[in-house]
Rosetta silent file (secondary structure, phi, psi, omega in degrees, C-alpha in Angstrom):
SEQUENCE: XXXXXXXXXXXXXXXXXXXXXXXXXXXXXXXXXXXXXXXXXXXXXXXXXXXXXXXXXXXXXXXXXXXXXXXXXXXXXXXXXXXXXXXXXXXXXXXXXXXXXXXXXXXXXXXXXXXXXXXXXXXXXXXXXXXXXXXXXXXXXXXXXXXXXXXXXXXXXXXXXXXXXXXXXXXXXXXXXXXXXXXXXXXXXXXXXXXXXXXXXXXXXXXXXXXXXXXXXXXXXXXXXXXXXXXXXXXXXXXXXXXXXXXXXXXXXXXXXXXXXXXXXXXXXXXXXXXXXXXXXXX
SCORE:     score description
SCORE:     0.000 S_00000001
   1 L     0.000  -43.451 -166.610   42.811  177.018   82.973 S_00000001
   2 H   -71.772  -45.582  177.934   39.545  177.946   83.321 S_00000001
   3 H   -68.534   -4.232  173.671   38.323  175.899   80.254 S_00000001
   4 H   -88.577  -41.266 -176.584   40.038  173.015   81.588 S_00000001
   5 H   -41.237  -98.343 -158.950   37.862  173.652   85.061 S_00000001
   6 H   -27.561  -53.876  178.950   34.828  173.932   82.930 S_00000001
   7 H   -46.444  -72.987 -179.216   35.664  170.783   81.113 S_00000001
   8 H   -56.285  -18.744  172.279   36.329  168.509   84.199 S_00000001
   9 L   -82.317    9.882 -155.290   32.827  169.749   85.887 S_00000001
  10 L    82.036   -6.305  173.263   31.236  168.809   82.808 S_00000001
  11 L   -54.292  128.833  179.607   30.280  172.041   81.327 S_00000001
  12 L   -78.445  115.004  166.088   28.816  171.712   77.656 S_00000001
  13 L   -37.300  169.619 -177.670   30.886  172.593   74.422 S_00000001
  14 L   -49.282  -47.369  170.935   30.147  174.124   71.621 S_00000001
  15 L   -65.732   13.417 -179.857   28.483  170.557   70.244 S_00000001
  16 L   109.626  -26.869 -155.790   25.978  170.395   73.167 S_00000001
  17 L  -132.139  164.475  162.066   27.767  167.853   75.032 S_00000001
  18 L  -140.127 -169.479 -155.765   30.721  167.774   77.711 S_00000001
  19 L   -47.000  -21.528 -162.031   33.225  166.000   79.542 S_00000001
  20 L  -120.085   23.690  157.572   30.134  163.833   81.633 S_00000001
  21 L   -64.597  148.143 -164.527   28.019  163.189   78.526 S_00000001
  22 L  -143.862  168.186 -171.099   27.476  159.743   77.870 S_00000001
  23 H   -34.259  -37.971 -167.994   26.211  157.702   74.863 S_00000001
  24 H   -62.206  -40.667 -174.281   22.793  157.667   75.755 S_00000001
  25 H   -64.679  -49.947  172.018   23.004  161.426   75.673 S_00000001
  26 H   -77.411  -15.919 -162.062   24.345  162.263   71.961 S_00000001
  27 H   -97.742  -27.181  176.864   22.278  159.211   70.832 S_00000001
  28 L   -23.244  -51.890 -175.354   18.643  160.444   72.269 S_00000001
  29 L   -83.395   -5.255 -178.123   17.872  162.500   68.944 S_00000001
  30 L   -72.244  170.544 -162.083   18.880  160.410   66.852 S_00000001
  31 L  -105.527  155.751 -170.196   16.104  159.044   64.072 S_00000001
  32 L   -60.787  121.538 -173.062   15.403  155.288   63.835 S_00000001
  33 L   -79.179   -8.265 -179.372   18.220  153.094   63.359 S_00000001
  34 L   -60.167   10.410  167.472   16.493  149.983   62.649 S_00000001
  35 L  -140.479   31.936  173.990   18.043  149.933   59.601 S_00000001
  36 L  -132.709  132.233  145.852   21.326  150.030   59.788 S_00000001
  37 L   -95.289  150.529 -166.138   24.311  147.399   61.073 S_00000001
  38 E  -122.569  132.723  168.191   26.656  147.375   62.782 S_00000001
  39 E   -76.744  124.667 -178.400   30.043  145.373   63.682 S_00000001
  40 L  -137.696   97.509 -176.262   31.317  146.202   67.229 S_00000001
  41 L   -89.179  154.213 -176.538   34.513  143.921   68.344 S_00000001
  42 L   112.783  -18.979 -125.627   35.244  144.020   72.117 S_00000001
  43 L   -97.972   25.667 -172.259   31.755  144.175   72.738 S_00000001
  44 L  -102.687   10.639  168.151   31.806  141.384   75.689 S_00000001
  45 L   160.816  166.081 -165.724   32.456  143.808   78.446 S_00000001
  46 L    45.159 -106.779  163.970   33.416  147.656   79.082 S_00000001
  47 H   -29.574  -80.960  176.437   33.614  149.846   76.013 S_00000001
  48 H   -65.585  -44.545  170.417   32.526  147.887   73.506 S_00000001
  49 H   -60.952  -18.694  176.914   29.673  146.334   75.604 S_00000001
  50 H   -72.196  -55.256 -161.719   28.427  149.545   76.483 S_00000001
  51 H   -85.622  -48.407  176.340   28.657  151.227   72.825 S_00000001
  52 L   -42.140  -64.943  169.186   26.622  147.678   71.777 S_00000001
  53 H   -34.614  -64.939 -169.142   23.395  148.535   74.693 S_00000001
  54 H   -79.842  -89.516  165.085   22.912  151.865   73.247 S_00000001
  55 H    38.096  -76.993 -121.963   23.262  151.024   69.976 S_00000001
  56 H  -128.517  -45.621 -172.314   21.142  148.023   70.317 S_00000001
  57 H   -68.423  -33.996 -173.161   18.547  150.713   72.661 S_00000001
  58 L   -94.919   38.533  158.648   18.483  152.944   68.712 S_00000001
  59 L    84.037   11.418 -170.435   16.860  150.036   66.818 S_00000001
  60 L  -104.103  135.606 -173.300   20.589  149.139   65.167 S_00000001
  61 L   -60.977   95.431 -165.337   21.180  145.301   64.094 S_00000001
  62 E  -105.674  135.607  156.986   24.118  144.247   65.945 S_00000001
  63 E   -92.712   99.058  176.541   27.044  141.616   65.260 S_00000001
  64 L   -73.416   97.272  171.740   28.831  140.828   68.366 S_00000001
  65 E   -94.148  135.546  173.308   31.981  138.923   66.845 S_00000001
  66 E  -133.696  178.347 -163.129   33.946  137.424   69.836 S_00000001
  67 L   -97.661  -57.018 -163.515   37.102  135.452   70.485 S_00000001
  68 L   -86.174   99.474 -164.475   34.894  134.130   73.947 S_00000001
  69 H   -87.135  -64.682 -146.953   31.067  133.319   72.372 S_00000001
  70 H   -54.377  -33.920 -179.440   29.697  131.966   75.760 S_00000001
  71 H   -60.432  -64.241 -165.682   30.982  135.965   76.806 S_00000001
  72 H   -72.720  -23.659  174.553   28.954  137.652   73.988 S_00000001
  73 H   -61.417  -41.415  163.586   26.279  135.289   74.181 S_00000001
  74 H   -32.886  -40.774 -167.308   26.341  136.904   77.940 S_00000001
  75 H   -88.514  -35.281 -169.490   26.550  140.274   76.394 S_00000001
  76 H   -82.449  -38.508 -161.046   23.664  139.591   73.892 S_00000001
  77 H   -76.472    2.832  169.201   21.436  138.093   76.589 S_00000001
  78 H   -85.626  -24.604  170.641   21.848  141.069   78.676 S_00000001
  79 H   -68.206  -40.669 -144.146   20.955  143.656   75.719 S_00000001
  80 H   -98.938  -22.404  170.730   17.805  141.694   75.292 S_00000001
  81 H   -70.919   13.990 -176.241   16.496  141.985   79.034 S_00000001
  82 H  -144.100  -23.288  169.575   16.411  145.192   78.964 S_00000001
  83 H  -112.836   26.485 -168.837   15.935  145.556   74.864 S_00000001
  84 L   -56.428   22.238  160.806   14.039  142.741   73.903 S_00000001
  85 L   -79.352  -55.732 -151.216   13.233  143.866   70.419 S_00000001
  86 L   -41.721  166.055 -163.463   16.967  144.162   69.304 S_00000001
  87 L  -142.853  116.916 -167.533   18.572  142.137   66.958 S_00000001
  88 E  -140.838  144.853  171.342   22.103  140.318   67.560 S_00000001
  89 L  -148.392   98.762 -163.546   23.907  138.029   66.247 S_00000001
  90 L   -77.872  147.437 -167.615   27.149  136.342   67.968 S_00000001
  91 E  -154.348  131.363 -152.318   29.665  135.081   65.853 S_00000001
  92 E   -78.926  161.868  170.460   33.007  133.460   66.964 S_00000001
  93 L  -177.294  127.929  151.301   36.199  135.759   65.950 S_00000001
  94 L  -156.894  126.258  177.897   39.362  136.026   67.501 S_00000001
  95 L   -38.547  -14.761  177.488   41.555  138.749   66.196 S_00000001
  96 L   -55.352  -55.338  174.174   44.630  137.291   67.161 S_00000001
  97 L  -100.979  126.847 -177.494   44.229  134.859   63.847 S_00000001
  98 H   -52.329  -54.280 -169.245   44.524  135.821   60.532 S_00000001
  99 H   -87.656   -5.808  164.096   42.590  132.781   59.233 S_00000001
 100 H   -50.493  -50.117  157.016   40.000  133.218   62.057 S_00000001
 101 H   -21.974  -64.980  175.651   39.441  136.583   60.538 S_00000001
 102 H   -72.979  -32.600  155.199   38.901  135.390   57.395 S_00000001
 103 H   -30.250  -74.456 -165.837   36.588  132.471   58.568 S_00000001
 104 H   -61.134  -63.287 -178.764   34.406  135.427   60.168 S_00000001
 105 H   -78.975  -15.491  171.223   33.760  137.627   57.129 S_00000001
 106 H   -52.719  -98.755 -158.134   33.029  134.267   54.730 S_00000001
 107 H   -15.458  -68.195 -171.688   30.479  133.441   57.799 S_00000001
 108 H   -61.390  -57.127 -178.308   29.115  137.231   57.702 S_00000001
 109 H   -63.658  -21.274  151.167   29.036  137.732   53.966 S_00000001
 110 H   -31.947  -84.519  146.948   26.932  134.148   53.766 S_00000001
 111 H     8.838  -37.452 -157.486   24.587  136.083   56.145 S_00000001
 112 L    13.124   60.423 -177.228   24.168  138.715   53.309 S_00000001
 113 L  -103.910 -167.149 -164.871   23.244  141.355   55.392 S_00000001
 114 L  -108.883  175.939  172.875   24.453  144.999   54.776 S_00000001
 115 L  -133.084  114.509  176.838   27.217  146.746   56.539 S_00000001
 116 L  -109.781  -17.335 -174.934   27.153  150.508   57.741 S_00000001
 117 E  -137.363  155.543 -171.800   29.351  150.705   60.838 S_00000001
 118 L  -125.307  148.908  177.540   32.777  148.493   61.545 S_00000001
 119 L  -125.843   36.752 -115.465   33.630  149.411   65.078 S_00000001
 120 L  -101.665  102.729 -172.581   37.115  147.992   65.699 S_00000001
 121 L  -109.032  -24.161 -175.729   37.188  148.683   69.783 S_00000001
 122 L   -35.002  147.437  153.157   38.894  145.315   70.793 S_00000001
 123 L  -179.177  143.986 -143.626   42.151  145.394   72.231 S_00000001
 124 L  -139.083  160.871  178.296   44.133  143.784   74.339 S_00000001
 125 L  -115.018  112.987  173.215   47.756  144.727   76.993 S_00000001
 126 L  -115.637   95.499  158.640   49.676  141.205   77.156 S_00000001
 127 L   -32.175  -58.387 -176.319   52.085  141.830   80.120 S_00000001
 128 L   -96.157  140.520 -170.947   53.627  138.408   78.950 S_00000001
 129 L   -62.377  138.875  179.264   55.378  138.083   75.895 S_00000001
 130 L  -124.419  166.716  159.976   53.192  136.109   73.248 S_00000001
 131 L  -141.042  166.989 -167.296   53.239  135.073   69.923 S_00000001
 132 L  -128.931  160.405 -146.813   49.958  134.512   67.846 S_00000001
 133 L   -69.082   12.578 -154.442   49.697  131.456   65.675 S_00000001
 134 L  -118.383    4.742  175.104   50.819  133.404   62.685 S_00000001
 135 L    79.152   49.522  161.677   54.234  134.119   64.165 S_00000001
 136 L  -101.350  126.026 -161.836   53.351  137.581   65.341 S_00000001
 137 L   -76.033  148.552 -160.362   54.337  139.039   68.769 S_00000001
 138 L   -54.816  -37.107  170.389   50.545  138.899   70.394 S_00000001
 139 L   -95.366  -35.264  139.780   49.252  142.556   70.902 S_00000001
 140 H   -39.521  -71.423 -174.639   50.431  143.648   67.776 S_00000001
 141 H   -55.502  -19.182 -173.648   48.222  140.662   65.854 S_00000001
 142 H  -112.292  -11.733 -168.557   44.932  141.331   68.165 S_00000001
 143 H   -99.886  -39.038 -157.171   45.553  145.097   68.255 S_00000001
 144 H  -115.319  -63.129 -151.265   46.462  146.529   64.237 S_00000001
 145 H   -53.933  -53.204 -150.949   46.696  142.817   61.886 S_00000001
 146 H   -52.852  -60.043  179.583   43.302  141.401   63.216 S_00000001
 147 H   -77.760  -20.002  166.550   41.388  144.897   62.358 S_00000001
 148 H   -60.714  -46.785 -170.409   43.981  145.844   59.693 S_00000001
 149 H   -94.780  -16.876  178.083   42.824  142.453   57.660 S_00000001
 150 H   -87.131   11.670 -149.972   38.974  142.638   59.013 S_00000001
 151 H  -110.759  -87.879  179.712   38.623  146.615   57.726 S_00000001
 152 H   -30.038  -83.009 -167.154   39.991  144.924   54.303 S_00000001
 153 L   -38.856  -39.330  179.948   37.910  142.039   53.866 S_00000001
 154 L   -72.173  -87.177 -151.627   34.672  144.465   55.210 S_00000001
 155 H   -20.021  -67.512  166.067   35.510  147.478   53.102 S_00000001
 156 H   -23.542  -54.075  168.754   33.620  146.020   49.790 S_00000001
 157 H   -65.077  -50.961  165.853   30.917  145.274   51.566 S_00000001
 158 H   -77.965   -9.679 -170.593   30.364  148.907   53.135 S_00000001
 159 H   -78.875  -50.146 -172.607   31.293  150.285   50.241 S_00000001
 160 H   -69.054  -21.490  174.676   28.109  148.774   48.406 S_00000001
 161 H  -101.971   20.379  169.726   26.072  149.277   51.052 S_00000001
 162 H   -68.000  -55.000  169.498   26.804  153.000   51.159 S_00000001
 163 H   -73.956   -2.561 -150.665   26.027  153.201   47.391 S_00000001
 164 L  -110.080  -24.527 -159.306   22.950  150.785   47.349 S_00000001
 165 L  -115.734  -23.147 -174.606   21.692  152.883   50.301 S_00000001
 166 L    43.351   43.448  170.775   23.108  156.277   49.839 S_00000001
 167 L   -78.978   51.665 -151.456   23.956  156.131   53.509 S_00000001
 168 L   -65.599  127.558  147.945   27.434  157.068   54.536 S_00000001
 169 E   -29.529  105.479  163.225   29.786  154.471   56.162 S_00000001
 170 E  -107.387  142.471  137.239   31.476  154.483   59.385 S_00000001
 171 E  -100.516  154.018  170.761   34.408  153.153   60.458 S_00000001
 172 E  -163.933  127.381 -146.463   36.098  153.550   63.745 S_00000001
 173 E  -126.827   68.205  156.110   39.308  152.450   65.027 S_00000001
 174 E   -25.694  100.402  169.897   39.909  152.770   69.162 S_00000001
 175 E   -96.462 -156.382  177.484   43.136  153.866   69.480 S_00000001
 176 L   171.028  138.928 -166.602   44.711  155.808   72.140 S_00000001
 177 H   -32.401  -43.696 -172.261   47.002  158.436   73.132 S_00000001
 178 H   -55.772    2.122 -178.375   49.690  156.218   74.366 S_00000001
 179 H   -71.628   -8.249  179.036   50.407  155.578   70.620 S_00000001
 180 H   -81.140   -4.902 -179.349   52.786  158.791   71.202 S_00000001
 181 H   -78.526  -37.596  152.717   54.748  157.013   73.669 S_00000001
 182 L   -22.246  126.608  169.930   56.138  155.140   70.597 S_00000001
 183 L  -159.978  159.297 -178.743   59.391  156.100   69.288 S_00000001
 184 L   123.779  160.313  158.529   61.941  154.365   67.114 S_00000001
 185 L   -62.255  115.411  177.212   62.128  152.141   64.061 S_00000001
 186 H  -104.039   -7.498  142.483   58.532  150.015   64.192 S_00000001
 187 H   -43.767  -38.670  174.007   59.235  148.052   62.187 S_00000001
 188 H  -115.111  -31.493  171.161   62.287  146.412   63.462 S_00000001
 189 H   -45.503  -65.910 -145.296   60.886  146.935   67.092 S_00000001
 190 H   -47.465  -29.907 -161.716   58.303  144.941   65.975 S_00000001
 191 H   -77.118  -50.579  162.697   60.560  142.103   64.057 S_00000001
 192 H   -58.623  -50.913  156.570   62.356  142.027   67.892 S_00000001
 193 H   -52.166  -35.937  159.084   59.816  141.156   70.128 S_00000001
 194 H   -38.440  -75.759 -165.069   58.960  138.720   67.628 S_00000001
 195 H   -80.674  -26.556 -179.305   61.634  137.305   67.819 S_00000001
 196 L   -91.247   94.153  156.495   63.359  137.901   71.022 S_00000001
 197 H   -60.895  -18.041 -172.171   61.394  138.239   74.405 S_00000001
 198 H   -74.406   11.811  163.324   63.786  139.186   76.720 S_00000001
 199 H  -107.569    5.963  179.517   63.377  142.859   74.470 S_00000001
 200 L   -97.425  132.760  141.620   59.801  142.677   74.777 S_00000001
 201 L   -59.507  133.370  139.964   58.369  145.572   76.616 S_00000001
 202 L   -54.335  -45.742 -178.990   54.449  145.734   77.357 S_00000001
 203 L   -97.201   -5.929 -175.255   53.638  149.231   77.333 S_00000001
 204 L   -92.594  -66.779 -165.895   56.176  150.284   74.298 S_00000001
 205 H   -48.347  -33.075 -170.478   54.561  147.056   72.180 S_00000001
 206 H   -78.126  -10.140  178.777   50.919  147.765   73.056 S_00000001
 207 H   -77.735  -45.564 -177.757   52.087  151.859   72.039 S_00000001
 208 H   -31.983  -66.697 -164.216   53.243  150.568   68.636 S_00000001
 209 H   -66.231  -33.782 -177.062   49.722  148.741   67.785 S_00000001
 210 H   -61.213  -97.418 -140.521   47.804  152.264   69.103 S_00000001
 211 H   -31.399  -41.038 -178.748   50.269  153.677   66.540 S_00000001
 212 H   -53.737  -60.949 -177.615   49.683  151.126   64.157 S_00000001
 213 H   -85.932   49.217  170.010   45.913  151.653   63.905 S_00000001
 214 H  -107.505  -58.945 -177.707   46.393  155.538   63.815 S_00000001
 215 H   -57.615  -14.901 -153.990   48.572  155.156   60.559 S_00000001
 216 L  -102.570  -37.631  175.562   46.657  152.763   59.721 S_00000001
 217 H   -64.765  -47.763 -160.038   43.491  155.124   60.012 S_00000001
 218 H   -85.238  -26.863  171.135   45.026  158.004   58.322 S_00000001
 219 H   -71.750  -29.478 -175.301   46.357  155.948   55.289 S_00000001
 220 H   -62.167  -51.829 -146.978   42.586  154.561   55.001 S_00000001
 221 H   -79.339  -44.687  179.508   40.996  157.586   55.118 S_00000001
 222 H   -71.571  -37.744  160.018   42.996  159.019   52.069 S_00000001
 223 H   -34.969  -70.313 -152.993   42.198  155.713   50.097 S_00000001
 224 H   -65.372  -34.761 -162.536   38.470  156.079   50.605 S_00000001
 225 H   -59.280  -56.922 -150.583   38.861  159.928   49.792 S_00000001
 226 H   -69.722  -25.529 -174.705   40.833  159.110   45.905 S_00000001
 227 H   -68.388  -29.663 -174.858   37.995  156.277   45.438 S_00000001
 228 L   106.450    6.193 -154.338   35.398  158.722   45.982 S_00000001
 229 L   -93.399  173.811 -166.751   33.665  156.149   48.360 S_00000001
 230 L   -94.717   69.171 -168.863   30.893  157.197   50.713 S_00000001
 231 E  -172.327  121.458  161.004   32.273  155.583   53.673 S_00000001
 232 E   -86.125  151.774  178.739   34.566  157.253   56.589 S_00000001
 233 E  -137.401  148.931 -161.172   37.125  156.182   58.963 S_00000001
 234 E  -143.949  137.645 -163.719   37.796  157.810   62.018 S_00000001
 235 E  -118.474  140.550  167.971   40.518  157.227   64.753 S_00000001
 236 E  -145.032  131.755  169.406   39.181  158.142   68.311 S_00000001
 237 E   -83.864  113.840 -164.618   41.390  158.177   71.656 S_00000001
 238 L  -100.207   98.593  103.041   37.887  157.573   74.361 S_00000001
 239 L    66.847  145.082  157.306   40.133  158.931   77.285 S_00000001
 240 L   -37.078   94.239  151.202   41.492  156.945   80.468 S_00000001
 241 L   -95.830  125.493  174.923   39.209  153.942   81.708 S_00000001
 242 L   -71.372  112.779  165.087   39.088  151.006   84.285 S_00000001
 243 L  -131.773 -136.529 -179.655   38.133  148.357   81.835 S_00000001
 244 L  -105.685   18.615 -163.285   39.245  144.481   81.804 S_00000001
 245 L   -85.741  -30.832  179.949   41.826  145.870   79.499 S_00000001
 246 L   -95.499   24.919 -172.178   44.150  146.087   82.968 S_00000001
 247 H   -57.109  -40.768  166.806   42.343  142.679   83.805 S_00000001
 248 H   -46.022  -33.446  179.582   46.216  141.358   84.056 S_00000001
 249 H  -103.463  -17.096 -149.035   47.222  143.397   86.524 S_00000001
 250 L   -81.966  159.359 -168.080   44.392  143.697   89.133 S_00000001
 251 L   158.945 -138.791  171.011   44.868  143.964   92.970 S_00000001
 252 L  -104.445   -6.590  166.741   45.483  146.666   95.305 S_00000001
 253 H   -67.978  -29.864 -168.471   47.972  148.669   93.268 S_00000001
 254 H   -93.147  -21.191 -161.860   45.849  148.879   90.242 S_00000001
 255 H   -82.712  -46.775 -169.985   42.707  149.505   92.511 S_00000001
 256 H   -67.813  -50.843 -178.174   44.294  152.544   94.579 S_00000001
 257 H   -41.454  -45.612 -162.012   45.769  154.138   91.314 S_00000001
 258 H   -79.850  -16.475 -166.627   41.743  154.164   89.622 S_00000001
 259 H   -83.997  -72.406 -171.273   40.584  155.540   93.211 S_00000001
 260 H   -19.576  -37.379 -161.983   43.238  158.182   93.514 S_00000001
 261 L  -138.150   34.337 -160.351   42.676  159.456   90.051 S_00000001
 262 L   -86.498  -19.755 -175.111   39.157  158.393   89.659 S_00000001
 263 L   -74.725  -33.430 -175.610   38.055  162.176   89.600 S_00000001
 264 L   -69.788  -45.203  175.006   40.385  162.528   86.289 S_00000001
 265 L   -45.123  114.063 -179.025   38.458  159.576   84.822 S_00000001
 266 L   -95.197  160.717 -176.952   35.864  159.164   82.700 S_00000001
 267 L   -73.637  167.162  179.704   32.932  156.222   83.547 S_00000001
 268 H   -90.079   -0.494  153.966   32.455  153.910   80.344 S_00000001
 269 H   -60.690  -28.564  168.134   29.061  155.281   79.637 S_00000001
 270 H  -118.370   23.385  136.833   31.213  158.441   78.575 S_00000001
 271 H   -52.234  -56.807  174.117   33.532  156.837   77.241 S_00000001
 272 H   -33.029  -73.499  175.169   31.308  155.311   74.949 S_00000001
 273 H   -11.066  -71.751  174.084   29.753  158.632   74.334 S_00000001
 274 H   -30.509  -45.673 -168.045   32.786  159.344   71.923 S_00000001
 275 H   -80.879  -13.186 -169.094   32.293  156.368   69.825 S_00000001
 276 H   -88.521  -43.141  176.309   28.776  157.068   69.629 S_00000001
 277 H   -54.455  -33.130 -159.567   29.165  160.410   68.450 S_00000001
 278 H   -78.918  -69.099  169.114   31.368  159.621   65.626 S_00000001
 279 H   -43.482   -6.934 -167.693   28.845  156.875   64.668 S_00000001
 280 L  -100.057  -29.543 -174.949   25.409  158.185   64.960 S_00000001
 281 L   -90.208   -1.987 -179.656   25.035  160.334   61.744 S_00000001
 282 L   -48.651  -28.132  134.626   25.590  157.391   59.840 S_00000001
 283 L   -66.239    0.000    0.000   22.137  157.498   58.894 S_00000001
């Protein structure tokens, strides 16, 4: 009890940091970053827009891939008032399509730049049943296929520039608790919402895809281990946030729920924090 007490006032853990640390905080020490890049999807508001600033604040070369470019061009021109050294580069992507995907790393490896961190933070709650053009029910395909096939296509690329640099790789794959909510054949859920909506659920389908990229994480991670390659992957749950992820819902039910339990909450500078942490020794 007491260590939860300590936790919610913010009291610092064994690393240094606690519950009200926030990127800016774990990232301070870190040594100049100007040489490494980084992929951050999502990065047009909350999380991902957030993790991009600081980032973008340690010297690191950022690709903002977005579904919405007129967003990250918003997101980049906001980095630069306040960073106007930094170095971005918006690029259309939207996870949703398989061959957009693939569009997006030709476009990036053309680019020949190097790759040290994949960020996959995007993710989306579709209240209303969807399908994505690839015949996929919709928050599956933008949450696990999109970063499931852009993690592939990338992987090659971080791999070389781990050994060319003798840098270790990060990946990191937002997830979230609620993948435990999941229960069931996923497989066959998933072949049902496909096909059927009147069996699609919102909060069971968006628990699948957190499930998806957890399994998805944990299968990776032993791959990289038998290759031997110098490149990590990491699954991180950043804790309960208002971000535009409940953009579908807003109004006064969704407003009084974040006030009520706003004390429980962390802000998205420490959210962020998390993602930063994982990500920071990469040099």
């Amino acid at each position: 009890m007491l260590e939860t007490v300590k936790y919610l006032l913010g009291s610092a853990g064994a690393s240094g940091y606690g519950s009200k640390s926030t990127a800016e905080n774990v990232t301070e020490q870190s040594p100049d970053l100007r040489s490494v890049t980084a992929i951050i999807t999502g990065a047009t508001s909350g999380i991902g827009a957030e993790t991009a600033r600081v980032m973008a604040k340690r010297g690191v070369k950022l690709i903002l891939p977005a579904r919405s470019v007129k967003a990250a061009e918003e997101t980049k021109a906001r980095i630069l008032s306040e960073v106007p050294e930094a170095e971005i580069i918006v690029m259309a992507l939207d996870l949703s399509s398989l061959s957009s995907v693939r569009k997006f790393v030709a476009e990036f490896e053309y680019l020949n730049f190097p790759l040290n961190l994949l960020i996959n933070n995007a993710g989306k709650f579709a209240h209303q049943h969807a399908i994505s053009e690839d015949g996929i029910e919709m928050t599956f395909a933008t949450n696990h296929l999109g970063h499931f096939l852009l993690t592939k296509l990338l992987l090659k690329k971080m791999i070389e520039t781990a050994n060319k640099t003798g840098v270790q790789g990060r990946i990191v794959n937002v997830s979230s608790s609620i993948h435990g909510w999941f229960s069931g054949d996923s497989i066959q859920y998933l072949r049902l919402i496909t096909k059927d909506k009147s069996q699609y659920d919102a909060t069971r389908a968006y628990a699948l895809s957190k499930l998806a990229n957890v399994l998805h994480t944990k299968e990776l991670a032993q791959i990289l281990k038998k290759m031997g390659a110098n490149v990590t992957v990491n699954c991180v749950h950043p804790g309960i946030v208002r971000t535009r992820l409940t953009r579908e819902r807003e109004g006064l039910v969704t407003d009084l729920v974040f006030f009520l339990t706003s004390k429980l909450l962390k802000t998205i500078p420490q959210v962020s924090f998390l993602i930063s942490s994982i990500s920071k020794s990469a040099p």
